[in-house]
C-alpha positions in Angstrom: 165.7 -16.7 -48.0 164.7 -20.3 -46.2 167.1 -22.9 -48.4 165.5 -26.1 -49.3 166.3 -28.4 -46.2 165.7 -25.7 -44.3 161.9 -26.1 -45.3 161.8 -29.7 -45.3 163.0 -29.6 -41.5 160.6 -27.1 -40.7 158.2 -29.2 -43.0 159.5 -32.6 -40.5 158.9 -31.1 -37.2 155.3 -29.8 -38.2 154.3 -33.3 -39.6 156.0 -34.4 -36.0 153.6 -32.3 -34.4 150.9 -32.5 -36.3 150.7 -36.4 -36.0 151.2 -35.8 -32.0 148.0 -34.1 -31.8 145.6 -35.9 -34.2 146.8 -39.0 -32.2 145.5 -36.8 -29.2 142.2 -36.3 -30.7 141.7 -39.6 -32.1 142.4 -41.2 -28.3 139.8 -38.5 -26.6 137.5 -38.7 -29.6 137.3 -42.3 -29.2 136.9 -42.1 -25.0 134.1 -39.3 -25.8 132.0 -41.6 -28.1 132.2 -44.8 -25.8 131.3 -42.4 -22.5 127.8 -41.2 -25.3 127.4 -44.6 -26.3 126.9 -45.3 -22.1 124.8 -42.3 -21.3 127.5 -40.5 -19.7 127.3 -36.9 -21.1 129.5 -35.3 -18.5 132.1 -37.7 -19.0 131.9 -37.6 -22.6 132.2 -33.3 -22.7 135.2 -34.1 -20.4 136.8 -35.7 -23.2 135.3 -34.0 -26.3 137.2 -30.2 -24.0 140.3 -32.2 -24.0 140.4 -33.3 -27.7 139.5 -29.5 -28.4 142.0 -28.0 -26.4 144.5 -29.6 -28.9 143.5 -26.2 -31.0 145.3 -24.7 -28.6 148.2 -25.1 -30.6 150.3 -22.1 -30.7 153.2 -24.6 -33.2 150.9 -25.0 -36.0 151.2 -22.9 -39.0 148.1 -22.1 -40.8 148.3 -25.3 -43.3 148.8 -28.0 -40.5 146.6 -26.3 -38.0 143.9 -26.4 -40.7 144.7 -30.5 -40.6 144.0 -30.5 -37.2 141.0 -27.9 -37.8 139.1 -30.6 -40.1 139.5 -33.6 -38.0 138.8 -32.4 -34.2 135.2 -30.1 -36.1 134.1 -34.2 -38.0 134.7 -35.9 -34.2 132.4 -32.7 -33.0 129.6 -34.2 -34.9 129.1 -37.1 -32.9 128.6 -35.1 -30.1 126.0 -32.6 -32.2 124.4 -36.2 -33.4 124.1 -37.4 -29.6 122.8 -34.2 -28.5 119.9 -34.0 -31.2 119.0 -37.4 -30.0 118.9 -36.7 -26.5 116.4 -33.7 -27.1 114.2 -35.9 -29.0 114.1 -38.0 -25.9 113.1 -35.3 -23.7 116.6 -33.7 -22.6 116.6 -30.2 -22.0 119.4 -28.7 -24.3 118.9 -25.1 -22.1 120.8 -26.7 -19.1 123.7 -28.0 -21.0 124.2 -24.8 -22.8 124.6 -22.9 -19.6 126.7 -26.0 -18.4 129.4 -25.5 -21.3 129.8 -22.1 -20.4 132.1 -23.8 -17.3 134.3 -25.4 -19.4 137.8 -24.6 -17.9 139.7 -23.3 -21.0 138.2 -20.6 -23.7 138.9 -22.3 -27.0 137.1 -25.6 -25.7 134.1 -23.6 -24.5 133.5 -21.8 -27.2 133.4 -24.9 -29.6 131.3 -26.7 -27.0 129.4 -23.8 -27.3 128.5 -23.5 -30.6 127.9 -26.8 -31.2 125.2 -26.7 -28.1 123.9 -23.5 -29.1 123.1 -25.0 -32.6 121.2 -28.1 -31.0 119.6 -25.5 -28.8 118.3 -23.7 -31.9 117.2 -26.5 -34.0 115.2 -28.2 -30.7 113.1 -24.7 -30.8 113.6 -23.9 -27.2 115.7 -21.0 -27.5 115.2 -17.6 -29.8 116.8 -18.2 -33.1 118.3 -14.7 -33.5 119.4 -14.3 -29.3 121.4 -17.4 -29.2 123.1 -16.6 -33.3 124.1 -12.9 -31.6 125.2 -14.5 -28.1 127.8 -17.0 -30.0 128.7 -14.0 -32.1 129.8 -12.0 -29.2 131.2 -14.6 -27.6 133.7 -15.5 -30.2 135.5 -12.5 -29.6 136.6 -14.1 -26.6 139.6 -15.4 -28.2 141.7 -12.8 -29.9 144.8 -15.0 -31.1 144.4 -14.4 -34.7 144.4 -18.2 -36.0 142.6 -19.9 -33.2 140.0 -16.9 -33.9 139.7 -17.2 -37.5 138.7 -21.0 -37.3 136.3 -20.6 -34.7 134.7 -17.9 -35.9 134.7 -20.4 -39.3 133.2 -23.2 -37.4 130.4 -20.8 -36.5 129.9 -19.8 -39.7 129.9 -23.3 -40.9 127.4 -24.7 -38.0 124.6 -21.9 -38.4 124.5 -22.3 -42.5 121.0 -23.2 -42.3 120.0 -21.8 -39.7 120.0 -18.2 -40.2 116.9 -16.4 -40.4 116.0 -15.7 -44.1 112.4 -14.0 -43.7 111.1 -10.5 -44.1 108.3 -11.2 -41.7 108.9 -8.8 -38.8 106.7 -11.0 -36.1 109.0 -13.8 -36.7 110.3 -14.1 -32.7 112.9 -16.1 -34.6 114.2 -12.9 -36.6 113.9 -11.5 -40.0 116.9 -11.6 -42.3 118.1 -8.2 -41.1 119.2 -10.5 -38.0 121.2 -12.8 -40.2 123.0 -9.6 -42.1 123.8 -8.1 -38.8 124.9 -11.4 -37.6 127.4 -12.4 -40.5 128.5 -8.4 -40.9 129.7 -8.7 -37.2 131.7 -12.2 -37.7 133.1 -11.0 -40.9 134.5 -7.5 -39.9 135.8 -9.3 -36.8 137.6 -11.9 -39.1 138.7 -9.3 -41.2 140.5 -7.5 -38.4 141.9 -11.3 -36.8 143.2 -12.0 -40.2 144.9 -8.6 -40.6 146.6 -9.0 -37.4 147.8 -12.0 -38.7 150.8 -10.3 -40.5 152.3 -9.1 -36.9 152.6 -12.3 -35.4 156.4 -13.3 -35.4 159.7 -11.8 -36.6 159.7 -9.5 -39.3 162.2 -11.2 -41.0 159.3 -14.1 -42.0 156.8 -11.1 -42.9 157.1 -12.9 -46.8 156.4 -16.3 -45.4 153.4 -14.6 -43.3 151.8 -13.0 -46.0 151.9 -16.0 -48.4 150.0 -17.6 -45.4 147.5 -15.2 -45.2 146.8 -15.4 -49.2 146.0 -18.9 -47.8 143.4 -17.9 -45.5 141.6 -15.2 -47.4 138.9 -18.1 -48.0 137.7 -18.1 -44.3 137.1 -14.6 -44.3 135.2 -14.6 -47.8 132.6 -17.4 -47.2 131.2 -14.7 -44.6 130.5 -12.6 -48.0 129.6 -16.1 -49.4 126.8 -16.9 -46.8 124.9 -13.1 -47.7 124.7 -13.8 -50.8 122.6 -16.9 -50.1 120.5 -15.1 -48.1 117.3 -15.1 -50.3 115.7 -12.0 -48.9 118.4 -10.0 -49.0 117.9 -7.6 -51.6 119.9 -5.1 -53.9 118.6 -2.0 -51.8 119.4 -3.8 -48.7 122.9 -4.9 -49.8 123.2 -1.3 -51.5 122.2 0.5 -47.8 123.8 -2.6 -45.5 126.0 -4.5 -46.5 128.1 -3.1 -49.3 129.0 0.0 -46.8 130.1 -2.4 -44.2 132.4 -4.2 -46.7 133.9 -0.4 -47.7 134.3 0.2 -44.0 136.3 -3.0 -43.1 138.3 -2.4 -46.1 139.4 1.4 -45.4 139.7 1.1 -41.6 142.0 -2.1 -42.0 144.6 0.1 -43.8 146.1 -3.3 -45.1 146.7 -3.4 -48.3 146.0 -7.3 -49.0 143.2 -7.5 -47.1 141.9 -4.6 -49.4 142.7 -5.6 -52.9 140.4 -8.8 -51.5 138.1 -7.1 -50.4 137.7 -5.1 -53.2 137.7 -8.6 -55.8 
């Protein structure tokens, strides 16, 4: 049993760290939004991969990297602002998504990714449902169950509105069988991330971890969330789809509290 000052040092050195890398993103967030401000995109995604790779973090537990989480995703939408702008001039937002994909490190592409990918897909250029299943499959580039778990959140936060919601099959855009398909994917692989969770460290903290998983469970549920705002999705659809997928994640998990979620 962890005594109290214990927890208040382990409390201490994650505020300690904590405030080391919000200072971090606050220095490259400001450098990114004065390199916008002067046109200079590439020097500005220099520093907007370098403020993201502070969610690298392997220190963080789920509580402080959630801190970190929240303010590097609001500095992301200056860049998302700037990039809407810059297709309204003319800018071509195909290029810079297959620029990104360079981006040295996998957790700062990915973000960069997403956040181009949903520029791309409000400016009209790109296929709706091809870009939504490219950043889907992508994600599963990073497999560390945290750092997965908030991106594949920040995905599911950035394409709220976008997801097709139409029964119309001629729709190039896709039909709302595409957004099912879409959110089923990143919710049985958050399912699985967030399982995993619960191996990660000494068993001798498997309480600790488990409590910080009960903290999580939200991310995983707002995928289950999203369907049901889906207007066209309907009770012999969710019946046939959706509610099997759900049954499936739950028995193949074999975890008990991801299934007693589930199940709620």
């Amino acid at each position: 049993m962890t005594r109290p000052d214990e927890s208040y040092m382990v409390s201490s050195d994650q505020e300690k760290l904590l405030d080391e890398a919000l200072q971090t993103v606050k220095n490259e967030a400001f450098q990114m939004k004065r390199c916008l401000d002067k046109q200079r995109l590439m020097d500005g995604l220099k520093h907007a991969s370098q403020m993201l790779g502070e969610l690298r973090s392997s220190t963080l537990t789920p509580k402080y990297y959630y801190r970190l989480y929240i303010d590097v995703t609001n500095e992301l939408q200056h860049l998302e602002l700037y990039l809407v702008e810059e297709f309204q001039k003319g800018r071509k937002v195909a290029d810079l998504y297959e620029l990104v994909q360079y981006a040295g490190n996998i957790i700062p592409r990915l973000y960069l990714l997403v956040t181009v990918g949903m520029v791309y897909v409000k400016s009209g250029e790109a296929n709706r449902r091809d870009i939504l299943k490219d950043l889907v499959e992508m994600c599963r580039g990073v497999q560390h169950p945290l750092r997965g778990l908030f991106l594949r959140n920040y995905l599911l936060q950035c394409t709220r509105s976008l997801l097709p919601d139409t029964l119309d099959q001629t729709d190039a855009d896709g039909t709302v069988r595409d957004a099912i398909d879409f959110v089923m994917l990143n919710f049985g692989e958050m399912n699985k991330l967030w399982v995993r969770m619960q191996h990660q460290g000494p068993s001798r903290e498997r309480e600790k971890r488990e409590k910080e998983r009960m903290e999580l469970r939200i991310l995983v549920g707002t995928n289950l969330v999203r369907l049901s705002q889906l207007e066209n999705l309907d009770i012999e659809t969710y019946r046939k789809v959706v509610l099997p997928g759900i049954l499936e994640q739950a028995i193949s998990c074999k975890d008990a509290i991801s299934q007693e979620y589930l199940m709620e």
